[in-house]
C-alpha positions in Angstrom: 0.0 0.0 0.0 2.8 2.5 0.6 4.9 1.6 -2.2 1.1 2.3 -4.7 0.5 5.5 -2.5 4.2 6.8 -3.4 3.8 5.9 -6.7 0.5 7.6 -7.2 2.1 10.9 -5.5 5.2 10.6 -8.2 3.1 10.1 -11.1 0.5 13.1 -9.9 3.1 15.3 -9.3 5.1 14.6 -12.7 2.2 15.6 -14.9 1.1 18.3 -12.7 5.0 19.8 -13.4 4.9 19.1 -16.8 1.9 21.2 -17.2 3.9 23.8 -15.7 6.9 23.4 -18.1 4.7 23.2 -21.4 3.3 27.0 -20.3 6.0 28.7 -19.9 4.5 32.4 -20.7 6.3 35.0 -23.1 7.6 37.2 -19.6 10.6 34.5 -19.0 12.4 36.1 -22.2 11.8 39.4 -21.4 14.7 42.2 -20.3 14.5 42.9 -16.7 13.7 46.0 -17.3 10.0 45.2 -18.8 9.2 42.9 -16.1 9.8 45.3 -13.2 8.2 48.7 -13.3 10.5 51.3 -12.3 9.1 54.4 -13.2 11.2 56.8 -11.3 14.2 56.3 -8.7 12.1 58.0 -6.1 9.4 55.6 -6.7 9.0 51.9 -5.6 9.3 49.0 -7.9 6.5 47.3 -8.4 5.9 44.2 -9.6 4.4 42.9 -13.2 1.2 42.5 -13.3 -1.3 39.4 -15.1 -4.4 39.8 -15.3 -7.2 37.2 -16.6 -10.5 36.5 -16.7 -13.8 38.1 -15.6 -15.5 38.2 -12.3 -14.4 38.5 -8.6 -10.9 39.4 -7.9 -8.6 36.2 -7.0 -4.9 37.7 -6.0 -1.8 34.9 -6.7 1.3 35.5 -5.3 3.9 32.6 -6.6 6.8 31.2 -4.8 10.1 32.6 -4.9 12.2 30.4 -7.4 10.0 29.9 -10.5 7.6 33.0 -9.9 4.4 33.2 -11.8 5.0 30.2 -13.7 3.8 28.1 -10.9 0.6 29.1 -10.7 -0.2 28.4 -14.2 -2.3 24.9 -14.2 -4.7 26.2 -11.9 -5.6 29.8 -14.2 -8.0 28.0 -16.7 -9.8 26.4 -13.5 -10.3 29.7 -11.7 -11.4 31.7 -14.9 -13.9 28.7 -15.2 -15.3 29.7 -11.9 -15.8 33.3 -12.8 -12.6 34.9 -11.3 -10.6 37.5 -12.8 -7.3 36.3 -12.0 -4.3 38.4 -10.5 -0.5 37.1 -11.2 2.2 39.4 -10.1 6.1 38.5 -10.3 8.1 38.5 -7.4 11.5 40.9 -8.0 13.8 38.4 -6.6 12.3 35.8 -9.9 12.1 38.9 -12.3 16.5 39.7 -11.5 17.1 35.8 -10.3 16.0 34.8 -14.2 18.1 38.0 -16.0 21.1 36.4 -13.9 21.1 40.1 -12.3 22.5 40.5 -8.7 19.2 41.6 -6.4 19.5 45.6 -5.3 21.4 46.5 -1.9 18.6 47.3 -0.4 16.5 44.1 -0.9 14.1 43.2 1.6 10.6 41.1 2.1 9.2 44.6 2.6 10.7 46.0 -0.6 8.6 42.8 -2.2 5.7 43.5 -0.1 5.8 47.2 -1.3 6.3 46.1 -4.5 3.3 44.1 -4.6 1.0 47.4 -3.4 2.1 49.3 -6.1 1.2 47.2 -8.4 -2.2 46.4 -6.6 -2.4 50.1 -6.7 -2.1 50.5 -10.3 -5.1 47.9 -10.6 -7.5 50.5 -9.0 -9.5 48.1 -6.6 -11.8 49.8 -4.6 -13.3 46.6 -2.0 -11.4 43.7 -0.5 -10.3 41.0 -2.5 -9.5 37.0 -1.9 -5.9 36.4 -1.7 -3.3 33.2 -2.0 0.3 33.1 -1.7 2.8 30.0 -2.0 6.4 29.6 0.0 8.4 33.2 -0.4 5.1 34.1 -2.0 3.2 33.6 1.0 5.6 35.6 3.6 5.4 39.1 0.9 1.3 38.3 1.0 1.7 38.0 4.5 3.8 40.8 5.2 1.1 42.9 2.7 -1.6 41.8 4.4 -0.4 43.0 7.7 0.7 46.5 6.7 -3.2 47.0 4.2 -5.8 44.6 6.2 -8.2 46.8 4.8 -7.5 45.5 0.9 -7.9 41.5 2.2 -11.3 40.1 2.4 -9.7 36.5 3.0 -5.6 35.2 2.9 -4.7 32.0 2.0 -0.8 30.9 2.9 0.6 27.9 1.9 3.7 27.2 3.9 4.8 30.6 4.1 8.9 30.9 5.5 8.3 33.2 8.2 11.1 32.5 10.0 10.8 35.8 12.2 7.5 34.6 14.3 10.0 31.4 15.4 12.8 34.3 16.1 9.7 36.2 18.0 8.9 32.7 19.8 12.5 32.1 20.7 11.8 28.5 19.0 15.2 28.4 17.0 17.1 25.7 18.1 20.9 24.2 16.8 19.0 22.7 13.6 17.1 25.6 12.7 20.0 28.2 13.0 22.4 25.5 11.1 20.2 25.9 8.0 19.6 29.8 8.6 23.2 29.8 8.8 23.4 28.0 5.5 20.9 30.0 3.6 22.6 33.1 4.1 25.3 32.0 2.0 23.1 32.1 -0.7 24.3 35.4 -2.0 26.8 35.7 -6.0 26.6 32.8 -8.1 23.9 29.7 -6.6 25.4 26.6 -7.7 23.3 23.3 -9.3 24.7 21.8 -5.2 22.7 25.2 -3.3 20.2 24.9 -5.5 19.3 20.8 -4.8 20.3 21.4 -0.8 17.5 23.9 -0.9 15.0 21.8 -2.5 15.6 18.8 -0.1 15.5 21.4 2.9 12.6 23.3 1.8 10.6 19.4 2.0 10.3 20.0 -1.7 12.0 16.7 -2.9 10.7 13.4 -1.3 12.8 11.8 1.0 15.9 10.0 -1.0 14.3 11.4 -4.8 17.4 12.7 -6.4 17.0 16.8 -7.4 19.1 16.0 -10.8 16.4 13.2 -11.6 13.4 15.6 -11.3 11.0 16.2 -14.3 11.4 20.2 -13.3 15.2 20.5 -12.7 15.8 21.6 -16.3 13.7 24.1 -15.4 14.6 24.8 -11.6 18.6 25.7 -13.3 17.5 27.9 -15.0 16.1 29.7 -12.0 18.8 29.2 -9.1 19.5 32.4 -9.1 16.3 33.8 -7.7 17.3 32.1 -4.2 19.6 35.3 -3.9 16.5 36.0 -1.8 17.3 33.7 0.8 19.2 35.8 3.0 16.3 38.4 3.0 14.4 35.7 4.6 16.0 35.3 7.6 16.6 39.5 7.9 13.5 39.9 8.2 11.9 40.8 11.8 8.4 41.5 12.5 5.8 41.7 16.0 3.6 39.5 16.8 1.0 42.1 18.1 0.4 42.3 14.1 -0.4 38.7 13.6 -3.2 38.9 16.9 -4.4 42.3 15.4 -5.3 40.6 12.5 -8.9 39.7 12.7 -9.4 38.7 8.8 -10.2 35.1 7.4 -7.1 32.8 7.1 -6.4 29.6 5.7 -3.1 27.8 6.7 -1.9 25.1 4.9 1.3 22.6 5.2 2.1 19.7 3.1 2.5 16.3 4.6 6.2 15.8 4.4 7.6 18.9 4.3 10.2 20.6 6.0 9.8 20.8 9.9 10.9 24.1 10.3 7.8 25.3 7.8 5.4 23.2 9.5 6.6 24.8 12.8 5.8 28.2 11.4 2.7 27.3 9.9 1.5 26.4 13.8 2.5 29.3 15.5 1.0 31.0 12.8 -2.6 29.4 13.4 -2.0 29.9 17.1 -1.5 33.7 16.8 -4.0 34.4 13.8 -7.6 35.0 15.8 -9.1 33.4 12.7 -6.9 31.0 11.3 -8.3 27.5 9.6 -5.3 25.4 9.4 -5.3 22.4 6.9 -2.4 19.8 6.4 -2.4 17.3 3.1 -0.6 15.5 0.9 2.3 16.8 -1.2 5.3 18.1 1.1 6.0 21.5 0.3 4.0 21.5 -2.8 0.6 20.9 -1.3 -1.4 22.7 -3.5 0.0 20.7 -6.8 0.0 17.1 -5.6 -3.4 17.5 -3.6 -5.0 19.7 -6.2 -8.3 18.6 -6.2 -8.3 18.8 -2.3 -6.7 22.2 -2.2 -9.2 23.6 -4.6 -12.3 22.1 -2.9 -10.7 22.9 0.7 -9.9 26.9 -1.2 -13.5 27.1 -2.1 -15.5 26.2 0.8 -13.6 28.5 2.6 -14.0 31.2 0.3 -17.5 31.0 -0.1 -18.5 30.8 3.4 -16.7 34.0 4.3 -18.8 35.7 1.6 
């Protein structure tokens, strides 16, 4: 039974990712320049924007190797269920994929900002359902703290906020030994970072070799976004924020992924005042492996805050 349940997970997964890497959109061969909007120096960059679809608004912020790409197999579904669907591209993706080093100044707030002004620039006037994956998550998160008044619900799927464990004084040996590796991440991310992330971040199953993977073609050509690694761990916030946050919130965490995110993930649902937390299949890529569940689980709890 174990040995059909692991293969069912492999084979879901690989076709899953090969959607992903047959719909590869025109942005990936695009300057830096194009993809983030800089219009002035004393103005913030904001992020590109994708828009599709008509009806209520359905905000997808990506993970932080890949970007936008990601969220691509699930577009077709949501426009099919009457949402007008909101893709923006994280910087750290938009310089990681030009090969460009990230600015000196880089931050999860300088994403976070990044992300408003290009909200802004959409000209929403009422709140709006909102999802974010991995580094994705911590900008929505991070967003949705500083503008509660833009979120109507938040969905975060295993969002690296390692600053509520700094908060919680919860980072033991093991924790700060991969902090402490992370923040090396900085120049030229090697094909040996980029697989020790993957295996740390609960990504990979346990013993699947990264160079074996359907997606590591694809994942090379994207190591150097983890340049945002370091940013991670820099980050500090206050808990206060998290229990002043009376909003809708849906947690979830994959079965099998990395203890550190799982960790995060519960402290988060203990601070939230109205935090659903889910756990499924999929290690850190839930919401791909468990589709089906994901989208029902993303629905009902969308609808009933309605």
């Amino acid at each position: 039974m174990k040995r059909l349940k692991g293969i069912t997970y492999y084979l879901a997964l690989t076709v899953l990712i090969y959607q992903v890497i047959s719909c590869k959109t025109v942005s990936e061969s695009e300057p830096t320049a194009d993809i983030l909007d800089k219009t002035s120096m004393a103005e913030a960059i904001k992020m590109q924007v994708k828009v599709e679809g008509e009806g209520s608004p359905l905000l997808l912020v990506p993970g932080g190797l890949t970007g936008w790409i990601g969220w691509e197999p699930f577009v077709h579904i949501f426009i099919a269920k009457e949402k007008k669907i909101i893709r923006v591209q994280l910087i750290n993706v938009a310089y990681g994929f030009e090969n460009q080093s990230l600015p000196s100044d880089y931050s999860v707030k300088m994403e976070s900002q990044a992300l408003a002004a290009a909200l802004d620039s959409l000209v929403y006037d009422s709140p709006i359902d909102v999802v974010g994956w991995s580094f994705g998550a911590l900008v929505l998160l991070d967003y949705a703290l500083s503008y509660p008044e833009r979120i109507r619900t938040m969905t975060l799927i295993e969002p690296p906020a390692f600053w509520v464990l700094q908060e919680r004084k919860l980072i033991d040996d093991e924790i700060q030994k991969t902090i402490n590796f992370h923040n090396q991440f900085m120049g030229d991310i090697t094909e040996e970072m980029l697989a020790a992330f993957l295996r740390d971040a609960g990504v990979l199953r346990e013993g699947q070799s990264a160079q074996e993977h359907p997606m590591w073609p694809q994942w090379i050509d994207y190591r150097q976004s983890l340049q945002n690694l370091p940013a991670i761990y820099a980050q500090r916030d206050d808990l206060n924020r998290l229990m002043a946050f009376n909003l809708p919130v849906m947690l979830v965490k994959g079965s099998g992924s990395s203890p550190n995110l799982h960790l995060i993930v519960d402290e988060l649902a203990s601070h939230l005042p109205d935090a659903n937390l889910i756990e499924m299949p999929g290690g850190h890529l839930p919401h791909i492996v468990s589709m089906d569940s994901f989208l029902t689980a993303l629905e009902n709890f969308q609808n009933v805050e309605q």
